[in-house]
N, C-alpha and C positions, 0 to 999 in steps of 0.2 A: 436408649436401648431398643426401645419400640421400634424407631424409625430404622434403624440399624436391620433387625430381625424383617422389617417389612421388604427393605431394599433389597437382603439375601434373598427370600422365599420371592420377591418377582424376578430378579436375576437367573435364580436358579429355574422357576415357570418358564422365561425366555431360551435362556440355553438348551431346555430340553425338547422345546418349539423347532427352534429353530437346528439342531445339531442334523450333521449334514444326513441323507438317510441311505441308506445301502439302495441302491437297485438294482435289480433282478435283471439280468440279460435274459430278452424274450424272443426267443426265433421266430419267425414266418410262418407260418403255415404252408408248407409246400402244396402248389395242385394236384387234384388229384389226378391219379395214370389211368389214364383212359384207353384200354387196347384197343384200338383201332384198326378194324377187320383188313388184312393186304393182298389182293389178291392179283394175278393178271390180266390184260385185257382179256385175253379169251377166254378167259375163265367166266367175268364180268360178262361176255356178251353171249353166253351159253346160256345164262337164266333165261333170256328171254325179253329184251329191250322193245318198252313201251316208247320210251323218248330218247332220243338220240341227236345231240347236236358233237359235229367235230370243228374243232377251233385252231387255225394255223397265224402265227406268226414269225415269220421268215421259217427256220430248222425248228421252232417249239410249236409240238400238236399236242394238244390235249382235247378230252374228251368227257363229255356228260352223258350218262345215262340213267333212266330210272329204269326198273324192274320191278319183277315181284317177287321176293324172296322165299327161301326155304319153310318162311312159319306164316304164311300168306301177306305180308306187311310190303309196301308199296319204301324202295330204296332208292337214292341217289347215288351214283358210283360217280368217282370224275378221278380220272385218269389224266396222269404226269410224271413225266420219263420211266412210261412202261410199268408205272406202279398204280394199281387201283387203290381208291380208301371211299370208303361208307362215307359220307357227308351226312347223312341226313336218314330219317324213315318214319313213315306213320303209318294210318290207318289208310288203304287204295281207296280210290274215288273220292276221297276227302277233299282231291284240289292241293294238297299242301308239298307232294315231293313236284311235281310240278311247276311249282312255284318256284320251288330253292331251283330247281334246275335254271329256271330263265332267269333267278339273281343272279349265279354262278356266272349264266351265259352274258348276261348283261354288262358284269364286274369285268370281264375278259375282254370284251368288245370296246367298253371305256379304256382298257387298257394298250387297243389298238388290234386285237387279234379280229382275225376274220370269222364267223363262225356259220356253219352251213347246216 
């Protein structure tokens, strides 16, 4: 009877180990939406362009420039099919939108574009 009662109670320990277990459907975390300033070129070249490179290959021009924006902070603008977008911005004389500018320019030129 013993051995009997002992075989139930680890039968039953196992079953309850092992029975399959519900899981939870866990969505993604979506990224987050980042609005992303759009403005047009002229609009972009009215701030007032410290750096400016324009980049041509074949019919596609784009463009880079840094500025200094409306709350004194040093911005990267890069311009493609007529559409400006914020890349980048820090602290001016830091050296650092300057820098994304010649990544930018760099990434474009390994791409084959010309850039002047």
């Amino acid at each position: 009877m013993k051995t009997i009662l002992i075989l139930l109670s680890f039968g039953w320990l196992v079953s309850c180990g092992s029975a399959s277990k519900k899981t939870e459907k866990v969505t993604p975390l979506a990224p987050p939406k980042v609005k992303v300033k759009k403005q047009t070129a002229k609009e972009a070249s009215a701030k007032g362009s410290q750096i400016h490179f324009q980049c041509q290959l074949e019919k596609d021009v784009r463009s880079i420039e840094v500025v200094v924006n409306e709350k004194g902070r040093c911005e990267v603008l890069y311009t493609k099919n007529k559409e400006t977008q914020s890349k980048a911005n820090g602290v001016p004389d830091s050296g650092f939108c300057p820098k994304v500018a010649n990544r930018i320019k760099n990434n474009l030129e390994k791409a084959g574009f010309q850039c002047r």
